[in-house]
C-alpha positions in Angstrom: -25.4 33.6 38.9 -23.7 30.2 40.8 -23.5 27.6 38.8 -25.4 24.3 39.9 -23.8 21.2 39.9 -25.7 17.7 38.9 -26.6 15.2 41.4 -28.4 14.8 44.8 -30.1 17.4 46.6 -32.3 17.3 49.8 -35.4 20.2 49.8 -35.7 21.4 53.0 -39.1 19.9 53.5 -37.1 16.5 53.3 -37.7 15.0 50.0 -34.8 14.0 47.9 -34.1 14.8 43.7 -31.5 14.7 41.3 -30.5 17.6 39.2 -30.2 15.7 35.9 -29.3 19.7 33.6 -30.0 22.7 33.0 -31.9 23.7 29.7 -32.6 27.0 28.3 -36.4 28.9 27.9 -36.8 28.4 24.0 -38.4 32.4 24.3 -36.5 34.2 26.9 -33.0 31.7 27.2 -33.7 31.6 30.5 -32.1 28.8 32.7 -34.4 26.4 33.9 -33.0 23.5 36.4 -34.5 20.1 35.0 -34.7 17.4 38.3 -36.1 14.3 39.1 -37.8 13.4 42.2 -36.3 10.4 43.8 -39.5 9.3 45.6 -42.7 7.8 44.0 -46.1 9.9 44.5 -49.6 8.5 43.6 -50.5 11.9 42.5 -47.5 12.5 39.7 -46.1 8.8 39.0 -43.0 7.1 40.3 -39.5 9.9 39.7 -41.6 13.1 38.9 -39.6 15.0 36.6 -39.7 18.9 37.5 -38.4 22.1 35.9 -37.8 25.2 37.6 -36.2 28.8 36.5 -32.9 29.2 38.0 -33.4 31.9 39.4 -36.0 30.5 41.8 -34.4 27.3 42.3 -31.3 29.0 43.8 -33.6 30.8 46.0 -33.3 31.5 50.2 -36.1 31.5 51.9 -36.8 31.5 55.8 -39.0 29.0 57.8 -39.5 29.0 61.3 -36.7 31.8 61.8 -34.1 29.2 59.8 -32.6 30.1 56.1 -33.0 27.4 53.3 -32.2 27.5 49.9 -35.0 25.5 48.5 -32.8 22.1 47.7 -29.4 21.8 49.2 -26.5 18.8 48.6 
């Protein structure tokens, strides 16, 4: 699996986050991406953190007949 470097991604919806590291599932050692949002949301508090599997967060997808992966740098 690619590794993923730290820093600035875009999602392709247009928001923007940070990759701050990589930590492991404490069950399955899976890889999960750990990333702050770099926008404030009344919902989840100003620079969200999120955690996704690897797996997913490397992930192509298609909208509109264009191919994303989910954040790009």
């Amino acid at each position: 699996m690619p590794k993923i470097k730290l820093g600035k991604y875009e999602h392709y919806r247009g928001k923007r986050y940070e990759v701050i590291g990589i930590a492991r599932n404490g069950e399955t050692l899976e890889e999960i991406v750990i990333y702050r949002a770099l926008y404030d949301s009344k919902e989840l508090g100003d620079n969200a953190l999120w955690a996704r599997p690897k797996k997913i967060f490397l992930e192509e997808l298609i909208v509109n007949e264009k191919e994303f992966q989910g954040l790009s740098s």
